[in-house]
C-alpha positions in Angstrom: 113.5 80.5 70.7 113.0 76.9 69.5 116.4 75.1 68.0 114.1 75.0 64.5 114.0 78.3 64.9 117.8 79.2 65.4 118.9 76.4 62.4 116.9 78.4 60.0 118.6 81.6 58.3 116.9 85.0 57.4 116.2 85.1 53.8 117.8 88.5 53.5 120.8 88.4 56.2 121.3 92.3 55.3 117.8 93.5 56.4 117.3 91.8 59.4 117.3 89.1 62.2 115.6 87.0 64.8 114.6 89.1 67.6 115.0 87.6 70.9 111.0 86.8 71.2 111.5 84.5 68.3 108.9 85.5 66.1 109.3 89.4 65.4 112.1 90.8 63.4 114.3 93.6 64.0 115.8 95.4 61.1 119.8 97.0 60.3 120.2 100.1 60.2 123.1 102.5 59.4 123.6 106.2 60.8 125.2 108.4 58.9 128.3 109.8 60.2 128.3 112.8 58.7 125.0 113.9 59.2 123.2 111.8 61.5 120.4 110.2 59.4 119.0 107.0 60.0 119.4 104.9 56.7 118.0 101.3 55.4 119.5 99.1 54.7 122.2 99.2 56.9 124.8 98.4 53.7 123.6 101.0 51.3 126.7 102.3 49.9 125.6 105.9 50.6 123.2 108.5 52.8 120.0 108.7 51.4 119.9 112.0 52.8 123.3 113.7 52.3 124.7 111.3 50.4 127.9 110.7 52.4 129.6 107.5 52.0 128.3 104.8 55.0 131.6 102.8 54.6 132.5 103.8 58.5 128.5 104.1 59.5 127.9 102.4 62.9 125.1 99.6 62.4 122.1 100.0 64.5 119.4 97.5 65.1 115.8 98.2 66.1 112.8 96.5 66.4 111.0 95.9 62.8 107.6 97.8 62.8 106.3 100.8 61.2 103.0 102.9 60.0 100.8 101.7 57.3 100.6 104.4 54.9 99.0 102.5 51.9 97.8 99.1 51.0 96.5 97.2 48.3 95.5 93.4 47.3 97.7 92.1 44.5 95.8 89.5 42.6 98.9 88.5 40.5 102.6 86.8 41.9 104.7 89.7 41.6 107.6 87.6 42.4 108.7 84.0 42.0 107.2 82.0 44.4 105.0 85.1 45.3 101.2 83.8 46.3 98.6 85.3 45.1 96.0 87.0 46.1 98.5 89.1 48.9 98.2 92.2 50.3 101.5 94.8 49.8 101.6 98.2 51.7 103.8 100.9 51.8 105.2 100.8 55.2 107.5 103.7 57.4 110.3 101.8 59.2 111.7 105.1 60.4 111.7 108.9 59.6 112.0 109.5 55.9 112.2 105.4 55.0 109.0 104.2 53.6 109.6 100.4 52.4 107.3 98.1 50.6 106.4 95.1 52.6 103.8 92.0 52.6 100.9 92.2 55.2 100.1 88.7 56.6 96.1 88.9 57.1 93.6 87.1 55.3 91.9 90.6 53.8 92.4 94.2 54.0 88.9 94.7 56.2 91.4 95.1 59.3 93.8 97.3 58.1 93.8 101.0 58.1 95.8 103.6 56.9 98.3 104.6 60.2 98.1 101.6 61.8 101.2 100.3 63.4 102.5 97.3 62.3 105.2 94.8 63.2 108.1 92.8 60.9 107.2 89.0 61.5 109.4 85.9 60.7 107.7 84.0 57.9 108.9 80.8 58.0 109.5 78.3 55.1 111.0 75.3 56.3 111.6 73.0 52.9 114.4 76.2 52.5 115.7 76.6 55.7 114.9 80.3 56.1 112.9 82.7 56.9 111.5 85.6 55.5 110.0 89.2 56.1 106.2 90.0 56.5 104.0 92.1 58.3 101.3 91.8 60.6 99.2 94.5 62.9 100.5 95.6 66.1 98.0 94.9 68.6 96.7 97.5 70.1 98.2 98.5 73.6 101.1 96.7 72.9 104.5 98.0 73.2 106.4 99.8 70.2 
């Protein structure tokens, strides 16, 4: 990890962090006390599956990556500061947690549906942070 990478802060402290490779992200979790459930983000105020309060959940932390379950090229900045054309997909970062995400290629003509990808730092130095987007797991490589 580069010092320019360990001055700069995640864009959304809550979701994730740095991993130790210095490029990939992993994500915060919380399980669910009560029934066991994996849950994201790790400070939602209740299980999304029993709904049990996650005041006491333990925090877990695992690498960010997940299956591509749909994808589509947004022609039109859906947020401030949002570039446009981008490519959003409907991503599963664990079992019953589907999270929208941007995918960091230049066209959708490598993605398919079930592909595996991976949570990537995307770095915007004039703020000081980084942000969240995804990019394809190569193939072979470890989940």
């Amino acid at each position: 990890m580069t010092d320019q990478q360990t001055s700069l802060k995640p864009l959304h402290p809550t979701l994730y962090q740095l991993a130790q490779d210095g490029t990939s992200l992993d994500f915060f979790f919380a399980q669910c006390p009560a029934c066991g459930a994996v849950n994201f983000p790790a400070n939602a105020p209740g299980c999304s599956h029993c709904g049990d309060p996650l005041t006491e959940a333990p925090r877990l932390t695992r690498p960010g990556q997940g299956e591509l379950l749909e994808f589509v090229t947004i022609h039109v900045p859906l947020l401030p500061g949002m570039k446009a054309p981008a490519i959003a997909g409907d991503i599963r970062i664990a079992e019953g947690i589907v999270e929208e995400g941007v995918i960091a290629v230049p066209d959708e003509s490598g993605l398919r549906t079930g592909m595996t990808l991976k949570a990537v730092a995307d770095v915007r130095e004039a703020l000081g942070v980084y942000a969240c987007v995804f990019v394809p797991m190569e193939e072979g490589a470890a989940a």
